[in-house]
N, C-alpha and C positions, 0 to 999 in steps of 0.2 A: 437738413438738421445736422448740427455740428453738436461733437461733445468735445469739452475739454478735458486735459486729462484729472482723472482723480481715480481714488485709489479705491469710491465710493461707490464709482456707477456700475450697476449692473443691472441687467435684463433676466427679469426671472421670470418663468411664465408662473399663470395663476387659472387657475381655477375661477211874578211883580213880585214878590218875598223881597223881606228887609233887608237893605244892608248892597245893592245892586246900585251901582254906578248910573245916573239917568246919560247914555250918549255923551260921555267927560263932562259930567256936572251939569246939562240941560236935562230935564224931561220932556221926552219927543213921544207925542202919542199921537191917536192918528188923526190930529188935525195939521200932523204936517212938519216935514223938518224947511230947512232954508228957505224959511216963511211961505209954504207953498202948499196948502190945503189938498190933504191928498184924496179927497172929494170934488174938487173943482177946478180939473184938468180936462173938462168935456166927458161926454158919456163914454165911448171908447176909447184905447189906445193898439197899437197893431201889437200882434206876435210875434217872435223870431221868423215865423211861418208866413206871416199874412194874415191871421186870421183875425177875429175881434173878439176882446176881451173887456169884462166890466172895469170900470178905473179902477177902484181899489183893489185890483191886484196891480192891473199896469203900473199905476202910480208909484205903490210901494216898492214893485220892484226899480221903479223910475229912483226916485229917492236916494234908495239902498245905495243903488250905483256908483250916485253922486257921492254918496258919503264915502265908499271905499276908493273913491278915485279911478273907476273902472273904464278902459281904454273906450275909446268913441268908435273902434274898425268892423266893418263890415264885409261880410262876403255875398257871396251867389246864394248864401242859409241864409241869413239876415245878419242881426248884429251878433259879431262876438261874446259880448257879453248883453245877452238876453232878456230883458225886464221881465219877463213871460217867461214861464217855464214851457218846455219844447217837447217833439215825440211825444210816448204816452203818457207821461206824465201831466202833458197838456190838455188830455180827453173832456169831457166834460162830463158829471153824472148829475142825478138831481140831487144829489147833497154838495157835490162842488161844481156850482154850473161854469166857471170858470178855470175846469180844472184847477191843478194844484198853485195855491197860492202862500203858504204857510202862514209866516203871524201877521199876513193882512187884516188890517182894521186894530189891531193890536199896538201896545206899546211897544218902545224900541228903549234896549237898555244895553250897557257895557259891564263884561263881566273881566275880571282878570287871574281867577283863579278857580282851582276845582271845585270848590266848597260851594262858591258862588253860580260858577255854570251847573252843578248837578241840581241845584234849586232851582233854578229858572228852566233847563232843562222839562223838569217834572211839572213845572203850572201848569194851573189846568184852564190857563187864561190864554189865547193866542195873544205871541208875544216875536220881537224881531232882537234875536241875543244877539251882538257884536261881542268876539271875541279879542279881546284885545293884548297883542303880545303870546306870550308862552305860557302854555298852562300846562302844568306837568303832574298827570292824573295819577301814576304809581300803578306798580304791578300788571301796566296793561290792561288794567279796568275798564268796562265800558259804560258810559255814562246812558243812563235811558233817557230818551227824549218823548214827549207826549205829542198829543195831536198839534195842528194849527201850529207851528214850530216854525221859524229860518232863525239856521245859524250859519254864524257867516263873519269870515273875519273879519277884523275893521280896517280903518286908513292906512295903519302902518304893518295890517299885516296881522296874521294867528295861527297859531300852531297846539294842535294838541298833541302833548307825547308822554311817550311808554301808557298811552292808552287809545280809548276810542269812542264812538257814538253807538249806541245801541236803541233800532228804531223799531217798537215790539207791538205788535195787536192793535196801531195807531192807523193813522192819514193824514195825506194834508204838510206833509214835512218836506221845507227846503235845506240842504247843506251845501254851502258852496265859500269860495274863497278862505279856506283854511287849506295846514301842511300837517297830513299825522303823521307821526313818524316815531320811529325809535322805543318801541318797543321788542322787538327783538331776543330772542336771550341766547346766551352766546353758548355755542355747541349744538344746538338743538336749530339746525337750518330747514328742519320737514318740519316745525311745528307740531310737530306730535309729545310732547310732554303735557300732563294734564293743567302746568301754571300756565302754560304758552297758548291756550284753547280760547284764545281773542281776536280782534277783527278791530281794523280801522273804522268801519262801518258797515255793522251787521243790521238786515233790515229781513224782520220775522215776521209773516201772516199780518203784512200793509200794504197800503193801496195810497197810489199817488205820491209818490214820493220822488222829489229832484234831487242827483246829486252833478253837482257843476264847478268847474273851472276848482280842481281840489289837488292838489299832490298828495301823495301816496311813499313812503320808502320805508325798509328795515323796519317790518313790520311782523306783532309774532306770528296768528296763523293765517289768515285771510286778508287781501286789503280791503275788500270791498266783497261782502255776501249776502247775495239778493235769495231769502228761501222760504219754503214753506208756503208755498200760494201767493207769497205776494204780488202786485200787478200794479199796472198802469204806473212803471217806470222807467227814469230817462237818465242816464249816468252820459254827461259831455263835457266837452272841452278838459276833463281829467289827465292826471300825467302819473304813470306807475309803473314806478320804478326800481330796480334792483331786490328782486323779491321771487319765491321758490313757487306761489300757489296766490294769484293775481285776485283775478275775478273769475267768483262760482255763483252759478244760480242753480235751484233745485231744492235739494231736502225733502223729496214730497211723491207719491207717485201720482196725483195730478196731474194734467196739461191743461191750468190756466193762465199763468202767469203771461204778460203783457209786457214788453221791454224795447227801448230803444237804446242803442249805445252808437253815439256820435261823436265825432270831430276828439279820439278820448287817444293820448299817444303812452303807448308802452316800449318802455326802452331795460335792455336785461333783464329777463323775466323768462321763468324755468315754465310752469304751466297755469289751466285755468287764463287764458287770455283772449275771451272766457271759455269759461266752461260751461254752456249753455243746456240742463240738463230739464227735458219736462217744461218746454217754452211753447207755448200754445202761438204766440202770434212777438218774434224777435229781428228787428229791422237794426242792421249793423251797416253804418256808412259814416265813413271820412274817419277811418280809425289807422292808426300808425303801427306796427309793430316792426321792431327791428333789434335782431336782437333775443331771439324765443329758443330753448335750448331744449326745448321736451315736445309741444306743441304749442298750438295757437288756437283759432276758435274754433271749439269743438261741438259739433250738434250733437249733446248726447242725449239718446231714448229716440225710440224710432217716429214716436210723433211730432218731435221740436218741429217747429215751421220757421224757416228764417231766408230773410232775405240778406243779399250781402253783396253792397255795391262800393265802387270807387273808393275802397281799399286802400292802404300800402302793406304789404308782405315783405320784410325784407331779411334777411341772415339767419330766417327763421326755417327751422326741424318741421315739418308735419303741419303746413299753415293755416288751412283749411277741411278739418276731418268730422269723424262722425257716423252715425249711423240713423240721424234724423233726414228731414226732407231739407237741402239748400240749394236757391235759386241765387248766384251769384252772376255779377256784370261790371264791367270796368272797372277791375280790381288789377292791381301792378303787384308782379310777382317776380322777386328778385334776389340770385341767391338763397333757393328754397332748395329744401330735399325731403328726404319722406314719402307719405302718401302721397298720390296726386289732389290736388285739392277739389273737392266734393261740389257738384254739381246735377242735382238729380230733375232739375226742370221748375216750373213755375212754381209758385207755395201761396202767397197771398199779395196782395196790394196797398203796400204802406200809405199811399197815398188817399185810400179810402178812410184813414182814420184819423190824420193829420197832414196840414199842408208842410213841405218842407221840401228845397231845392240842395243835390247833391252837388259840393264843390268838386270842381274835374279835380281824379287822383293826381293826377300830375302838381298839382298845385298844394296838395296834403303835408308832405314834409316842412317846406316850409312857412305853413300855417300854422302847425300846432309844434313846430321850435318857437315861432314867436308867441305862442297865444294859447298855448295848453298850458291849463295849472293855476294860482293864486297869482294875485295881481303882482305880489312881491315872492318869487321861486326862490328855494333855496340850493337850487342843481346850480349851482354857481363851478367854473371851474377849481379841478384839485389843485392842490396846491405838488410842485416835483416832486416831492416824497412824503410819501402818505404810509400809515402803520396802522397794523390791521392785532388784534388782542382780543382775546373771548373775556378778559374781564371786566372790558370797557375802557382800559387805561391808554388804548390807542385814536386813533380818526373811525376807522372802523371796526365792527367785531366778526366779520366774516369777509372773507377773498372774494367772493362772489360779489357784495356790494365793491368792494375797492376799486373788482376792475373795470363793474359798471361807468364808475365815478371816471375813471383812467379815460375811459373807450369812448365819454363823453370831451373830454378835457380837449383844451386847443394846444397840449405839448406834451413832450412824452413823461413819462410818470415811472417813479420806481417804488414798488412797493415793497413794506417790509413788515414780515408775520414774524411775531412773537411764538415764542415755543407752544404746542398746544396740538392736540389731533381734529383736525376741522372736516367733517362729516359733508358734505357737498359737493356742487357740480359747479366747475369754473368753466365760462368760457370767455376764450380771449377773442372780441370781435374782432371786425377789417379795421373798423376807427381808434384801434389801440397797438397800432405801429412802434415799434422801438419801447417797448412797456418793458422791465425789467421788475420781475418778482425774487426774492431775496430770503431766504430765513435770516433773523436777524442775529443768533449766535454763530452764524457759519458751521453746524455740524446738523446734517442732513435728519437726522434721527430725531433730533429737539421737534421741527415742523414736518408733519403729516397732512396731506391733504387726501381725502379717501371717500370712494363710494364704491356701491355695488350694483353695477347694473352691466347687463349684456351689451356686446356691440351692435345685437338689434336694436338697443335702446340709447344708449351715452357712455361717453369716458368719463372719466372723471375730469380730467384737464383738456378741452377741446381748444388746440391753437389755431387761430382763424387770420389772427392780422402777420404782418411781418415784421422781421427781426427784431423778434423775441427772446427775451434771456432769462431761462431759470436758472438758479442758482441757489444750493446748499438745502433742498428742498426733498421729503418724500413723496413720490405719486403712487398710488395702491387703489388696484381694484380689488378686492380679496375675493371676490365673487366664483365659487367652485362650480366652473362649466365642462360640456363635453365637447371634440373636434366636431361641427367647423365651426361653434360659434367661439369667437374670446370675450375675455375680460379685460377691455383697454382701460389701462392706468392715463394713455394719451393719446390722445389724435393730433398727429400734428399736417396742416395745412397751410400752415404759414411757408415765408422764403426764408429763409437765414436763421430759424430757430436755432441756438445754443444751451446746451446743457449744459452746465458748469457746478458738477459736484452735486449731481442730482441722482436719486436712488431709485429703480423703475422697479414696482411689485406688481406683475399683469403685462399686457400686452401693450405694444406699440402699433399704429395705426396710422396709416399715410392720408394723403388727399382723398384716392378716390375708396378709399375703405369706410364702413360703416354712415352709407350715405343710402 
């Protein structure tokens, strides 16, 4: 680590409703879109799994597909994009002997706006909502969705933002091919303000519920939370990203809940990934994390039962912890530190309750860069210089997303924060080489970046890639400890880091420190 000189730096220790678009002006019900009676495609169609399923869900889901233009690839799982819903959300009971199908047998309509989706949301008609374009819900609101339900973006693509879906006391609901996003509220990166108390997709005391192929980002508190007894669900092919508090399940001190999470990639992401808390029977395979700056999946409650295979683990603090039962295998762990990852012996046999073929780890990374998320992503690369603003007047409103966005990018990137004290945990991964962060008035004082936590737990600023340059920037642990533990403002593990005009309140911390 190099500093330049300034006069600045110092080392200080610390302490069906009207008015609904039918499918762009056609009414599609269910005899069928692209003239294809979705009754008379043969008695069965297969599952992602293998297995046999009544047509009217195959079909619809068959349909769907075609209509958003959903890729034709397949793996060692089956197809990437699924006509069938997968895992347990696939189970079968005697009210859905098909397991989950949402608005099979139901109309199919296009919506383009809140007003429009929060009414079709709430029929009490099974129904298939295509969401069409950007719908921007306000305040982070979440919209309730009722029973027998798939929403699902359409051809060109759906985005819900600054809110979310909310799936309460229901069954029976599919969500997949949408982007939430951007809710957010700036300063507030724990989500803890009582406006910030939303969720991309909160699913309360339900059963059977798909959530697939969705992006996730800058989202206010949750992006995804499965609680309260809910069961017999399958969250895959998802992509979530750059966000403080991921995926939680729980809320409940039960052990029934029922969960698969598949083929789902998480990239900069602080904790809950997930956080499996009170999971009676949880099969996690062909999941990505890279990138985890708190932990990663967490058994928590001493009954969770989870299986956990052919993995990726990668850049990631604490990747496999817990105090439940986990029986893990073929999992790639790389670039981890923390706990040792949990392995306490056999727990249950996922294959006793659904068919499903694990893709070799090895093969994971590049599966879900091509094919986790909505058919059109918006993780597109940043653009060289990117500005970051708690009022929203920049590209981003928090460091944390920026350097996500950076760490993904195919060039180097320089970021620049507007004046503001920004509450958070940055880190700088291996894939954000030559990244250059900047206050943007040049006087160190103007931008703060600060947290509090021990070097048992995190710095505030962890640099991980190389040659890295802050500049005109404060880092502050303010956190009041006793010797040996510190309060690092930094960790730095990069080569060539440079300080330039930067102001240290707390401790400094080398490679192999606070690991």
């Amino acid at each position: 680590m190099s500093f330049k000189p300034s006069h600045s730096v110092a080392r200080v220790s610390a302490g069906s409703p009207p008015g609904f678009r039918r499918n762009r002006g056609r009414h599609v019900t269910a005899a069928g879109v692209l003239g294809v009676p979705l009754l008379a495609l043969g008695a069965f169609v297969p599952s992602a799994a293998g297995a046999a399923v009544p047509t009217a869900a195959g079909s619809t889901g068959s349909t769907l597909l075609q209509q958003i233009q959903a890729p034709s690839t397949t793996t060692a799982d089956g197809p990437v994009w699924s006509p069938t819903a997968t895992g347990f959300a696939s189970t079968p009971t005697a009210e859905l002997p098909a397991g989950t199908t949402g608005g099979a047998g139901g109309d199919v309509i296009t919506v383009d706006d809140a007003a429009e989706l929060t009414a079709a949301a709430a029929s009490a008609e099974p129904l298939t909502i295509l969401v069409d374009g950007t719908i921007d819900v306000g305040d982070g609101s979440m919209i309730k969705v009722t029973a027998n339900k798939t929403i699902a973006g359409g051809p060109d693509g759906g985005e819900i933002v600054d809110g979310g879906l909310f799936v309460d006391r229901v069954s029976n609901v599919i969500i997949r091919n949408l982007t939430f996003r951007d809710s957010f509220i700036g300063a507030d990166w724990d989500g803890k303000s009582p406006e910030n108390d939303n969720d991309g997709i909160r699913i309360d005391t339900s059963h059977h519920v798909w959530v697939d192929h969705n992006e996730f980002a800058r989202l206010g508190d949750g992006q995804l939370d499965i609680r309260k007894d809910s069961t017999a669900v399958t969250a895959s092919w998802n992509y979530f990203r750059d966000h403080n508090k991921t995926l939680g399940v729980g809320w409940t001190d039960n052990v029934v809940t029922t969960l698969t999470l598949h083929h789902n990639r998480f990239s900069n992401v602080h904790q809950r990934n997930g956080s499996l808390d009170n999971v009676a029977s949880g099969h996690v395979y062909n999941n990505w994390l890279s990138g985890v700056s708190s932990y990663g999946m967490n058994a928590r409650g001493a009954e969770t039962q989870l299986v956990v295979e052919s993995n990726v683990f990668e850049h990631a603090r604490n990747p496999l912890i817990g105090e439940g039962s986990v029986f893990q295998q073929d999992n790639i762990f790389v670039d981890v530190w923390g706990e040792q990852p949990r392995d306490t012996g056999a727990t249950f046999d996922a294959s006793a309750n659904y068919a499903y073929t694990a893709d070799p780890a090895g093969d994971v990374r590049k599966l879900l860069t091509k094919d986790a998320g909505p058919v059109h992503p918006t993780d597109d690369d940043a653009e060289r210089r990117i500005t970051v603003a708690q009022d929203g007047s920049g590209d981003y409103m928090s460091v944390h997303a920026a350097v996500g966005a950076a760490s993904r990018s195919s060039h180097p990137v320089e970021i620049v924060i507007q004046p503001g004290t920004y509450r958070e945990v940055v880190s700088i991964w291996p894939d954000a080489d030559h990244l250059t962060i900047v206050g943007a008035t040049g006087d160190p004082e103007d931008v703060v970046i600060t947290y509090d936590k021990s070097s048992s737990e995190w710095p505030t600023v962890n640099v991980l890639a190389d040659d890295v340059t802050l500049q005109s920037l404060t880092l502050e642990n303010p956190l009041e400890v006793s010797a040996p533990k510190k309060a690092p403002a930094l960790r730095d593990a990069g080569t060539g880091t440079t300080l330039d005009d930067v102001v240290l309140l707390g401790d400094v911390l080398t490679e192999g420190e606070a690991r």
